[in-house]
Backbone of each chain as ProteinMPNN parsed JSONL, in Angstrom:
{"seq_chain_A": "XXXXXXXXXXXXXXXXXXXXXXXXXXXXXXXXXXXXXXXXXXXXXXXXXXXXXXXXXXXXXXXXXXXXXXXXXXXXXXXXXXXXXXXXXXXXXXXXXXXXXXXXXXXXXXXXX", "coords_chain_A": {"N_chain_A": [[44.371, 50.648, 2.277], [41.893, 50.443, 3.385], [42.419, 48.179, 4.904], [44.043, 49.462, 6.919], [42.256, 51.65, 7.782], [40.472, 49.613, 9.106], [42.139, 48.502, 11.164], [42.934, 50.846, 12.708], [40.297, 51.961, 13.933], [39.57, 49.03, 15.183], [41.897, 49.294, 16.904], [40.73, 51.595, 18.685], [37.945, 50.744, 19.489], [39.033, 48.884, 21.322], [40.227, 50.524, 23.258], [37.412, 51.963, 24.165], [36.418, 49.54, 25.519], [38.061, 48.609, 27.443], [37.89, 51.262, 28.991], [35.205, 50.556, 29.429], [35.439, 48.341, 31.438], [36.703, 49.608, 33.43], [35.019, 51.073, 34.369], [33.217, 49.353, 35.41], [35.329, 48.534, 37.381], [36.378, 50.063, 39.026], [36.246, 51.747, 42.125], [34.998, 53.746, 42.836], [32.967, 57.111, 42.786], [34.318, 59.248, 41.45], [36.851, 58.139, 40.381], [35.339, 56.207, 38.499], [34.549, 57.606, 36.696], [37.067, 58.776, 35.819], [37.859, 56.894, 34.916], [36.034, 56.2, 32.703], [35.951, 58.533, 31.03], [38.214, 59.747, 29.934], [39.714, 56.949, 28.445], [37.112, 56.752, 26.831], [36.84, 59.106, 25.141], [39.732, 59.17, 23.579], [39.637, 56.129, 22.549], [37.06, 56.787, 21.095], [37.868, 58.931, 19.15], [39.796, 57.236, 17.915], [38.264, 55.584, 16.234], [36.807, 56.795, 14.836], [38.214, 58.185, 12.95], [39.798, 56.389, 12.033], [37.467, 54.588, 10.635], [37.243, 56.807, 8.921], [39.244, 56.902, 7.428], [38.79, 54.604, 6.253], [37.216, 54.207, 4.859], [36.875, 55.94, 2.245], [35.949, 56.843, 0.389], [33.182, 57.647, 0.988], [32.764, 60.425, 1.17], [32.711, 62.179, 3.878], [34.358, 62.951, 5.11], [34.391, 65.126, 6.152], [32.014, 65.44, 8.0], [32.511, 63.658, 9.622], [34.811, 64.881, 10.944], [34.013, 67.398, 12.048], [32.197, 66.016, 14.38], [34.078, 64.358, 15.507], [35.722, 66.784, 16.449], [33.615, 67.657, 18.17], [33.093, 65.947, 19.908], [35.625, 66.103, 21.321], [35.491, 68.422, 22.436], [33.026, 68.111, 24.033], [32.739, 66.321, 25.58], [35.142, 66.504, 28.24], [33.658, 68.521, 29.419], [30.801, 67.855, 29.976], [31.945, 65.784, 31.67], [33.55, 67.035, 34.072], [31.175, 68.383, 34.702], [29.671, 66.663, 35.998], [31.269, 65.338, 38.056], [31.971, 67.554, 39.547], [28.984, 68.058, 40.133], [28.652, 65.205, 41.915], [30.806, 65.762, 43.889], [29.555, 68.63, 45.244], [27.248, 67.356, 45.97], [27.909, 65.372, 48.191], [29.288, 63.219, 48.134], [30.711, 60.503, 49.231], [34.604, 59.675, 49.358], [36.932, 57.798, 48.761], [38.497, 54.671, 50.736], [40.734, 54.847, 50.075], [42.047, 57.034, 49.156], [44.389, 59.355, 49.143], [44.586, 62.836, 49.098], [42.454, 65.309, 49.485], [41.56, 68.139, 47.636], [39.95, 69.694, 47.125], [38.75, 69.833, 48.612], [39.643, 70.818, 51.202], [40.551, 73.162, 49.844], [37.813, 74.544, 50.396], [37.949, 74.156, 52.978], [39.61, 75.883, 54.225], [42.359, 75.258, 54.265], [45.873, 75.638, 55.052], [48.271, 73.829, 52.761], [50.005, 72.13, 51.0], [49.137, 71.848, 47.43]], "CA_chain_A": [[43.745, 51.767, 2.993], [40.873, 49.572, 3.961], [43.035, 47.349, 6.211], [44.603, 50.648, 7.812], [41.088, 52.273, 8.785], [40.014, 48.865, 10.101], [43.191, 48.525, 12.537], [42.547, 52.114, 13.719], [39.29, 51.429, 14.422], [39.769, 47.949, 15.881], [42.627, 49.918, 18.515], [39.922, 52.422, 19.063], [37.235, 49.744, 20.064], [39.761, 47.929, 22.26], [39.847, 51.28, 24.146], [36.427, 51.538, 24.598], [36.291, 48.49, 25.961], [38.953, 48.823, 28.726], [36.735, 52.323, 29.657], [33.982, 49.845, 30.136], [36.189, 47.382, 32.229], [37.438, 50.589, 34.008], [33.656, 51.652, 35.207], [32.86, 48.093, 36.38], [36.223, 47.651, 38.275], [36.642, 51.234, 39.878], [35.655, 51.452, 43.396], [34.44, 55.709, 43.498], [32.286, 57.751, 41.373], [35.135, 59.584, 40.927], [37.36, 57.09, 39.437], [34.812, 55.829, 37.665], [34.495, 58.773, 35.494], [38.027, 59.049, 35.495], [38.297, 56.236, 33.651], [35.148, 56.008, 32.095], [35.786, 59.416, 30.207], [39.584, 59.557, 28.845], [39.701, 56.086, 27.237], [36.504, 56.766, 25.969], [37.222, 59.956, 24.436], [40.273, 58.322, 23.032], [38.511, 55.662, 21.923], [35.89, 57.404, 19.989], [38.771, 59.697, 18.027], [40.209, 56.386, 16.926], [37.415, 54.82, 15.975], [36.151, 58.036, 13.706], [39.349, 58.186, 12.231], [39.977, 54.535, 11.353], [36.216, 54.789, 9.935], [37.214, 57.707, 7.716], [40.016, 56.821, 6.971], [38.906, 53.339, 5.78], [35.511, 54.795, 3.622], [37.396, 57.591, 1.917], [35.282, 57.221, -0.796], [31.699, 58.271, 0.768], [32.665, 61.84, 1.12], [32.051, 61.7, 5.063], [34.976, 63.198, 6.033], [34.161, 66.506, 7.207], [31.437, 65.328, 8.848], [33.639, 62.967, 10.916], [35.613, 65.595, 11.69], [33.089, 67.877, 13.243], [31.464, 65.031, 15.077], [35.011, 64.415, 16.698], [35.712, 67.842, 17.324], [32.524, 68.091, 18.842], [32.982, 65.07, 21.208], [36.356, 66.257, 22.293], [35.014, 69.972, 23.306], [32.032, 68.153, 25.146], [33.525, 65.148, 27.099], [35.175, 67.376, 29.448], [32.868, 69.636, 29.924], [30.324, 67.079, 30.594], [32.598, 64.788, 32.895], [33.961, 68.025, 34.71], [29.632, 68.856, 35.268], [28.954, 65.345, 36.785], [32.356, 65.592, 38.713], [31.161, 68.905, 40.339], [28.022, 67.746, 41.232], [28.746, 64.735, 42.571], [31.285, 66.569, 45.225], [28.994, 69.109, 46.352], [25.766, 66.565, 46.548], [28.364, 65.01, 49.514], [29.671, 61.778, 47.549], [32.14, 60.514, 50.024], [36.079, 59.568, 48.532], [36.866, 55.921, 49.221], [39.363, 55.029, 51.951], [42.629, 54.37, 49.934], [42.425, 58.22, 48.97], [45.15, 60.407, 49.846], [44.438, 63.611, 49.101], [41.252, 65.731, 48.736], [42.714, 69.549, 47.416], [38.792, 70.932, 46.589], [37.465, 70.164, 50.561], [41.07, 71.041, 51.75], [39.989, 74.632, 50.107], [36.794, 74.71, 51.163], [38.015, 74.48, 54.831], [40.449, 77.013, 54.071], [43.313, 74.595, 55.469], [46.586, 75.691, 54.234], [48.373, 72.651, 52.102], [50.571, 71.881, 49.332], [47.786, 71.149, 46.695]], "C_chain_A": [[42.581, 51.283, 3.855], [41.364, 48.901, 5.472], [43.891, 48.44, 7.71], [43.492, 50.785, 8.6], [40.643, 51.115, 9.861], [41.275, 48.411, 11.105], [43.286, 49.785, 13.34], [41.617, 51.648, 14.349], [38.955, 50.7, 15.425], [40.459, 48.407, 17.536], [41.362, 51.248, 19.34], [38.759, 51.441, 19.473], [37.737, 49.173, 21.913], [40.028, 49.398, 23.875], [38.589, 51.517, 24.8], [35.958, 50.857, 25.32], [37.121, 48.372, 27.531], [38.732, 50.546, 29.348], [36.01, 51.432, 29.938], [34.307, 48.867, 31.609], [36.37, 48.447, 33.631], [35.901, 51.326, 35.106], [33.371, 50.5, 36.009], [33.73, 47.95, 37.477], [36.524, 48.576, 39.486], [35.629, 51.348, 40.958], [34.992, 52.334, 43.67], [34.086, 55.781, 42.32], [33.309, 58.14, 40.616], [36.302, 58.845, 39.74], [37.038, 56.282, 38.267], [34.802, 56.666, 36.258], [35.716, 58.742, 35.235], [38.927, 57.968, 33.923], [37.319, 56.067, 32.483], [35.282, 57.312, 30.703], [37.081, 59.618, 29.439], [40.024, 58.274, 28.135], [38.402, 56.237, 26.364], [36.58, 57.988, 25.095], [38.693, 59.373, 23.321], [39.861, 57.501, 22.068], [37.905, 56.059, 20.824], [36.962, 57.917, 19.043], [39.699, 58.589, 17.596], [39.467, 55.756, 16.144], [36.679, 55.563, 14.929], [37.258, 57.752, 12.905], [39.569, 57.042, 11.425], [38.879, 54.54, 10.045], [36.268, 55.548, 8.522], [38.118, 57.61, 7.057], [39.615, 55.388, 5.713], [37.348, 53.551, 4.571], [35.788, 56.034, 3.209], [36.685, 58.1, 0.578], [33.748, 57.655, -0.641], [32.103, 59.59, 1.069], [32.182, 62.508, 2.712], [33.175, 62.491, 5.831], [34.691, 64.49, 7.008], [33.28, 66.261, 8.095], [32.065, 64.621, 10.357], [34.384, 63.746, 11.647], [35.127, 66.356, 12.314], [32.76, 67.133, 14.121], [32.478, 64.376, 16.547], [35.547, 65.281, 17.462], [34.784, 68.086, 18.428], [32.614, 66.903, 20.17], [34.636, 65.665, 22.132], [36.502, 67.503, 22.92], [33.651, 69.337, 24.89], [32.46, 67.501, 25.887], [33.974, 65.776, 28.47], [34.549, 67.706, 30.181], [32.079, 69.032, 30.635], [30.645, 65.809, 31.929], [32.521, 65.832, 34.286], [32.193, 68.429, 35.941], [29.269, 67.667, 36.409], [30.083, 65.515, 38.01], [32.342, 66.411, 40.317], [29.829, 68.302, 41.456], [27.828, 66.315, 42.5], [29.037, 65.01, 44.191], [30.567, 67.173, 46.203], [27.667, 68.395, 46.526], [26.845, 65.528, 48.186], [28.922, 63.522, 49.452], [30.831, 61.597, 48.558], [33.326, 59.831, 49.262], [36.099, 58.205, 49.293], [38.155, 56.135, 50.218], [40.945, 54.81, 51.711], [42.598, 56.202, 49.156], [43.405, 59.108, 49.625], [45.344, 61.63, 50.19], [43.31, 64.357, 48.74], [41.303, 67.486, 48.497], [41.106, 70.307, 47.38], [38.55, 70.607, 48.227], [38.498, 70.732, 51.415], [40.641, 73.044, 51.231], [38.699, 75.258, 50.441], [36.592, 75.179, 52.692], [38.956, 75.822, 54.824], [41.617, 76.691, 55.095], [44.338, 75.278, 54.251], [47.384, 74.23, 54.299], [49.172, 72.843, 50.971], [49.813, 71.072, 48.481], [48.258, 71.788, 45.188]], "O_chain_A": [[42.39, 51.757, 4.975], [40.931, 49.025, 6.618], [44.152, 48.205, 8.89], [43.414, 50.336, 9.744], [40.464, 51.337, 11.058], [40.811, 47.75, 12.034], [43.673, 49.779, 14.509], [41.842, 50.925, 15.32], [38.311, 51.107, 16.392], [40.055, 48.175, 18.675], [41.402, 51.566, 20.529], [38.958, 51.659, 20.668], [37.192, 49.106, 23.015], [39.994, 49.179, 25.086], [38.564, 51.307, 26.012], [34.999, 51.281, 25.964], [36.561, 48.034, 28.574], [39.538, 50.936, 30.192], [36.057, 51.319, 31.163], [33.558, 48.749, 32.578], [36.161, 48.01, 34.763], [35.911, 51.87, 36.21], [33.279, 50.616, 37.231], [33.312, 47.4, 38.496], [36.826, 48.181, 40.612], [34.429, 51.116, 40.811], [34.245, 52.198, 44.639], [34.383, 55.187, 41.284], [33.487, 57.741, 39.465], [36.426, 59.087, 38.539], [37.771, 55.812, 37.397], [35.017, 56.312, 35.099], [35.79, 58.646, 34.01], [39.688, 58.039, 32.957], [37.76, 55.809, 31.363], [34.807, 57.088, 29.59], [36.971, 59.654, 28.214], [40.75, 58.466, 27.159], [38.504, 55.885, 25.189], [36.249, 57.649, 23.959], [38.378, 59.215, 22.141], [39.691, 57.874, 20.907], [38.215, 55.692, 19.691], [36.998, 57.282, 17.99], [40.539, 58.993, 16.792], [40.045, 55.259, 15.177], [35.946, 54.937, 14.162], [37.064, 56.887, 12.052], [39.47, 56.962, 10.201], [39.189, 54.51, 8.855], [35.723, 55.254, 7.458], [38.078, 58.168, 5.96], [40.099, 55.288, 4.586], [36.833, 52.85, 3.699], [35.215, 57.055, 3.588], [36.747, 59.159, -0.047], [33.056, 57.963, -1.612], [31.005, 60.012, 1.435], [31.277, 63.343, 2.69], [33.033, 62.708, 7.035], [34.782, 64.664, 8.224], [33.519, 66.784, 9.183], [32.064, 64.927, 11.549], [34.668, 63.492, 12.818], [35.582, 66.362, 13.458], [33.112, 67.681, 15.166], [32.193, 64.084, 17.708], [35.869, 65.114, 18.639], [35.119, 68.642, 19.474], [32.166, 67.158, 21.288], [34.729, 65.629, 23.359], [37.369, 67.756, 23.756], [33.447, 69.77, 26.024], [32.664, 67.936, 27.021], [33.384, 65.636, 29.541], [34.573, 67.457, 31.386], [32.155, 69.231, 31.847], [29.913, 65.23, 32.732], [31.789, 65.653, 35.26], [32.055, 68.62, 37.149], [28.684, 67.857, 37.475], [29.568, 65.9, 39.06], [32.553, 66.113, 41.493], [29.68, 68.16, 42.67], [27.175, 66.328, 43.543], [28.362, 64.802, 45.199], [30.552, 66.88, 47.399], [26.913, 68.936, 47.335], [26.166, 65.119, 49.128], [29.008, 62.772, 50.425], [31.745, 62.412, 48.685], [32.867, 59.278, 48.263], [35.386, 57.768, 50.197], [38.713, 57.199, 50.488], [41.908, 54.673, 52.464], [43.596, 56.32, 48.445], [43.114, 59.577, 50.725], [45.998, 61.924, 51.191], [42.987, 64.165, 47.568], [40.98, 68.088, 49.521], [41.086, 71.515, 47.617], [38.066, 71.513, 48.906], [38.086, 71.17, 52.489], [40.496, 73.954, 52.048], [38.612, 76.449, 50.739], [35.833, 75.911, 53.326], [38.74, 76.715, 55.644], [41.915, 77.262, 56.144], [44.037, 75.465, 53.072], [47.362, 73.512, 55.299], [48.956, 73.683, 50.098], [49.735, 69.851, 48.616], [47.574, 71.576, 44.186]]}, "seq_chain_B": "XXXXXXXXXXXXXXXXXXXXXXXXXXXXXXXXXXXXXXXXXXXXXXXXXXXXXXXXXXXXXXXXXXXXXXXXX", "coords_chain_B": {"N_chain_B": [[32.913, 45.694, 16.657], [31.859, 43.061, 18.773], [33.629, 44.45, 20.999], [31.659, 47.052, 21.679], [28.79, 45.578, 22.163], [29.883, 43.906, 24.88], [30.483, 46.272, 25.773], [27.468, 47.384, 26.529], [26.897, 45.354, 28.058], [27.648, 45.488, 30.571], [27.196, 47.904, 31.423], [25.029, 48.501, 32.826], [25.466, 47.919, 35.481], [24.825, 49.945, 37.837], [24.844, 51.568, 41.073], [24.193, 53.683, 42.549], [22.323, 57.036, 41.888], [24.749, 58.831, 40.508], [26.578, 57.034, 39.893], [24.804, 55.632, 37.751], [24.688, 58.017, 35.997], [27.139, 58.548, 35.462], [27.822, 56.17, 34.208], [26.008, 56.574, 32.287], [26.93, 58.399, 31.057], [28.872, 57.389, 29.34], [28.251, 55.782, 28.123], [26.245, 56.572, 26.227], [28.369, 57.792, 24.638], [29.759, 55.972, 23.664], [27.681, 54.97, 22.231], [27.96, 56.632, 20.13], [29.314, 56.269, 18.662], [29.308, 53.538, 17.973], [26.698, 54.072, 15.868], [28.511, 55.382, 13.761], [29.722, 52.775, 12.827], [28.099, 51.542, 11.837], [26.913, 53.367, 9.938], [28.862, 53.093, 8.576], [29.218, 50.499, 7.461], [26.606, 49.758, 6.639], [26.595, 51.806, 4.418], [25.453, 53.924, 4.358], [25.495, 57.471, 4.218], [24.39, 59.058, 5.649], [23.494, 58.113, 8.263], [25.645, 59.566, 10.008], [24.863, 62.211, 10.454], [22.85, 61.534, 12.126], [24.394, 60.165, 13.887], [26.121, 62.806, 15.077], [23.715, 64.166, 15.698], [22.7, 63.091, 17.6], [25.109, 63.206, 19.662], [24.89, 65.822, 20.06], [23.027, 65.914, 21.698], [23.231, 64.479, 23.438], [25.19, 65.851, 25.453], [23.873, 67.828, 26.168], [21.819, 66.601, 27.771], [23.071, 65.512, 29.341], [24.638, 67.48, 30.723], [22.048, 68.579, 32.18], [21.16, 66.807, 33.714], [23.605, 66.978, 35.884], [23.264, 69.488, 36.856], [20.971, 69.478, 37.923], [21.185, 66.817, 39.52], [22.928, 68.431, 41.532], [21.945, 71.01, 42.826], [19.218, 70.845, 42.483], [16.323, 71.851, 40.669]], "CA_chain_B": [[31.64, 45.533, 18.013], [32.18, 42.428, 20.148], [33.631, 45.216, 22.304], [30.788, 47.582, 22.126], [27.516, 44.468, 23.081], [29.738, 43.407, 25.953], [30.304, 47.423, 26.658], [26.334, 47.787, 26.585], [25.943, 43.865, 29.057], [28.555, 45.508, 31.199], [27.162, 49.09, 31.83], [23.961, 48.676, 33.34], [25.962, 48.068, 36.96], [25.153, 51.248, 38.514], [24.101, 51.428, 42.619], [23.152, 54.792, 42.947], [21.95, 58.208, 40.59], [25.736, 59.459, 39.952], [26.911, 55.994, 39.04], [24.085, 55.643, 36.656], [24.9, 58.943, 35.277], [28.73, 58.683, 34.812], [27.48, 55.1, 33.035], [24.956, 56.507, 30.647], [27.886, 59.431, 29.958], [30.17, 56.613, 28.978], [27.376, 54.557, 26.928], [26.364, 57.076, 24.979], [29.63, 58.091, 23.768], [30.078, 54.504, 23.127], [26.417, 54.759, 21.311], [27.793, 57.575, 18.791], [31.133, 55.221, 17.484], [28.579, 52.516, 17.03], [26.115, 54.759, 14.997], [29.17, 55.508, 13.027], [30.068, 51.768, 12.466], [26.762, 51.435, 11.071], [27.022, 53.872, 8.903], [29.969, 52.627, 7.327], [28.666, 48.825, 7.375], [25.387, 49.833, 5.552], [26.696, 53.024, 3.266], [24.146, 54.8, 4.723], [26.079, 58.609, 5.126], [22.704, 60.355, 6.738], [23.507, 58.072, 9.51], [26.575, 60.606, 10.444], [24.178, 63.38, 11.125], [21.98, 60.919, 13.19], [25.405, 60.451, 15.335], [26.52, 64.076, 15.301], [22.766, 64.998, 16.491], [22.834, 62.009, 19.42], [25.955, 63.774, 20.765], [24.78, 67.596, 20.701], [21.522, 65.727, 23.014], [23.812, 63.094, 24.942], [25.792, 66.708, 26.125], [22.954, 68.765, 26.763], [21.047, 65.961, 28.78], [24.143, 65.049, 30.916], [24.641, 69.05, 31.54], [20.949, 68.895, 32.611], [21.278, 66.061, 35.247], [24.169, 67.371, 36.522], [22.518, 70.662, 37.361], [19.885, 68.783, 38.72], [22.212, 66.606, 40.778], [23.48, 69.306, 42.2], [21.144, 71.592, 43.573], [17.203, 70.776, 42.35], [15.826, 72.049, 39.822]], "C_chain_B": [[31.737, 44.328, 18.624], [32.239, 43.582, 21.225], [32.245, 46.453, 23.22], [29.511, 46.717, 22.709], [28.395, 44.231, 24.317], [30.254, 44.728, 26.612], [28.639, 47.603, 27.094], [25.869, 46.491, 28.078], [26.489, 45.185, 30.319], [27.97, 46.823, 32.142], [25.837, 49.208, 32.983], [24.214, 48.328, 34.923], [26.116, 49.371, 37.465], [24.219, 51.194, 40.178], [23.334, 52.581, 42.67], [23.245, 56.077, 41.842], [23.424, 58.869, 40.057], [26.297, 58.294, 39.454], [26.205, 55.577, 37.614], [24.3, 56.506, 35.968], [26.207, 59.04, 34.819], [28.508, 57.187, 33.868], [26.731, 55.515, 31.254], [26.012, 57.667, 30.279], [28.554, 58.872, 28.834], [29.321, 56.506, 27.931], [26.981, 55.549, 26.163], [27.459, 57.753, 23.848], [30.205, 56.928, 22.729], [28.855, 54.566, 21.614], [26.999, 55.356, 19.944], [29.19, 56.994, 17.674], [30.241, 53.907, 16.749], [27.881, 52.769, 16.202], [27.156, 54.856, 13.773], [29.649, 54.122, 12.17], [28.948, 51.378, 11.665], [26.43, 51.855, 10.269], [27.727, 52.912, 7.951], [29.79, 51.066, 6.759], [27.649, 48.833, 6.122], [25.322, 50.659, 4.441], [26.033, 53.771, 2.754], [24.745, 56.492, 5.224], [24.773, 59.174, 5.908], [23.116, 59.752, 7.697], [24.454, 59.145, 10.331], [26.049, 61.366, 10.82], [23.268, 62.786, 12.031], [23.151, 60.739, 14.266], [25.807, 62.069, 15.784], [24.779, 64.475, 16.228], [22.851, 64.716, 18.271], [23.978, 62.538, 20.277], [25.104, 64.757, 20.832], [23.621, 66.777, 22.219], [22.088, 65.291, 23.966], [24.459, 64.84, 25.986], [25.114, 67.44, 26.87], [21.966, 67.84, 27.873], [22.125, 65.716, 30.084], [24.617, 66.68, 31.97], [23.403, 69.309, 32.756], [20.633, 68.287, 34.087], [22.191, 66.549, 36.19], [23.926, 68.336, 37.201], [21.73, 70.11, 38.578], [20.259, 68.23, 40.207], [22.464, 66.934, 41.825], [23.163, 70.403, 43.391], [19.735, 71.724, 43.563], [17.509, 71.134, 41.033], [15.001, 73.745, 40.082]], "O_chain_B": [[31.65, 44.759, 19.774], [31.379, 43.782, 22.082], [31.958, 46.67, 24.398], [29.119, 47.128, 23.802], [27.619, 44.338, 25.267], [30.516, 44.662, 27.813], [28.554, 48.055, 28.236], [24.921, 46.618, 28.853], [25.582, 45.766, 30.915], [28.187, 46.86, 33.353], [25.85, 50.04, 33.891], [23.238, 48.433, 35.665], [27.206, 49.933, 37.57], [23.058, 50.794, 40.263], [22.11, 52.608, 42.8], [24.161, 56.098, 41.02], [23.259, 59.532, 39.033], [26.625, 58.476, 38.282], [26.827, 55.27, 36.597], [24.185, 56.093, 34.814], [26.412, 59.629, 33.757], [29.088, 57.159, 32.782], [26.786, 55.172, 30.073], [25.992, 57.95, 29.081], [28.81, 59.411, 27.758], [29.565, 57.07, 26.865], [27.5, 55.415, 25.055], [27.338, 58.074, 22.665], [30.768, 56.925, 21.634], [29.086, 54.311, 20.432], [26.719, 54.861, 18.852], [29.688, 57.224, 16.572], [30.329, 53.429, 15.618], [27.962, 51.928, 15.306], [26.719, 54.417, 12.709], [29.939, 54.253, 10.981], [29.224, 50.754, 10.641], [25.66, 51.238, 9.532], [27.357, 52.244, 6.986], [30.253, 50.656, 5.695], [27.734, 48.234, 5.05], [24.443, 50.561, 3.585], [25.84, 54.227, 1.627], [24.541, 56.842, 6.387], [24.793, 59.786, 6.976], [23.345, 60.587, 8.573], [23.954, 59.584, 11.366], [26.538, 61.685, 11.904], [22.806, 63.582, 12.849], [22.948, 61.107, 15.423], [25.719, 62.361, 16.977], [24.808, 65.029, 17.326], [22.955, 65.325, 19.335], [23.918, 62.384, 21.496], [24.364, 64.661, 21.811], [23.585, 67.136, 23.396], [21.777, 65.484, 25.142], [24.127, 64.912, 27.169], [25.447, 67.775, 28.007], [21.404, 68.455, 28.779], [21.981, 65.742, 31.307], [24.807, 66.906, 33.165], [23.545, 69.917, 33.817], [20.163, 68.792, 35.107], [21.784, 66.624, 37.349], [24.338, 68.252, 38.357], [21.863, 70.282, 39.79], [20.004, 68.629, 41.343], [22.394, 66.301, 42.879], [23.776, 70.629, 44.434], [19.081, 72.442, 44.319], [18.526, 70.888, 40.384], [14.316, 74.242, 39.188]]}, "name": "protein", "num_of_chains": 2, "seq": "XXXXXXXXXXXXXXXXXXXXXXXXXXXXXXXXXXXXXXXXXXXXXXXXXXXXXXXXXXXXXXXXXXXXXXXXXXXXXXXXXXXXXXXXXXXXXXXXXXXXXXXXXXXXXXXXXXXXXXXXXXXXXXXXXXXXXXXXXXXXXXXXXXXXXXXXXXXXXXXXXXXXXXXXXXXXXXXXXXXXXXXXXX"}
């Protein structure tokens, strides 16, 4: 059970880690977050899990389990906020972008979006 | 943790105030798995409520910049 939690864990790290790779290598804010926030969400809910799974004897679990609920209600929310403001502070989209569907309704162009 | 020290060398590449802010989103998310590893290392449970608190703050501070960000204050 030990060797279980710590191979969750371990794959939950290794995500983490390729989020970090993923902020350094990405060329836009946007992207950055993009990757910066779904492996790390990921991530983290393996890395709780593994944890609780692998210390089943301190009595920890519920807490773990709020703690992950609670990161995978906020992540979003918080990506989604930075996301937002980036856009309307006037962040420009890099030049291998193809499509931009929120300034596309803004102008009030019609579009398959 | 290998992965988390060379997530922490790695993060501090930010150019301008929304890069820094989608960084410190990341890193503290990162912060609250390592809190947890720490727990379980030292068999210390209280640390669990020291990670559970560090999110509710990491959410409510990144809500706060973003606001900010966005249109002032």
């Amino acid at each position: 059970m030990e060797l279980l939690g710590s191979i969750i864990a371990l794959i939950g790290s290794l995500f983490i880690f390729l989020g970090a790779v993923g902020i350094l290598r990405m060329p836009d804010v946007y992207n950055r977050m993009q990757a910066g926030t779904k492996a790390t969400t990921l991530g983290s809910i393996l890395t709780l899990t593994g944890i609780a799974i692998g210390h089943m004897f301190c009595g920890c679990g519920l807490k773990v389990f709020a703690l992950i609920m609670f990161i995978v209600f906020t992540n979003p929310i918080s990506s989604h906020a930075l996301a937002r403001a980036a856009h309307f502070a006037g962040i420009k989209l890099t030049d291998k972008t193809v499509k931009d569907c929120l300034a596309q309704d803004e102008a009030e162009i019609e579009g398959d979006c | 943790m290998a992965a988390f020290l060379i997530f922490c060398k790695l993060d501090h590449k930010g150019h301008s105030q929304r890069n820094r802010a989608v960084a410190m989103d990341t890193m503290t998310i990162a912060g609250i798995s390592f809190i947890v590893f720490l727990s379980a290392y030292l068999k210390r449970i209280i640390y669990v409520d020291v990670a559970i608190v560090y999110a509710i703050i990491s959410f409510v501070g990144i809500v706060a910049i973003a606001r900010y960000l966005e249109r002032g204050l």
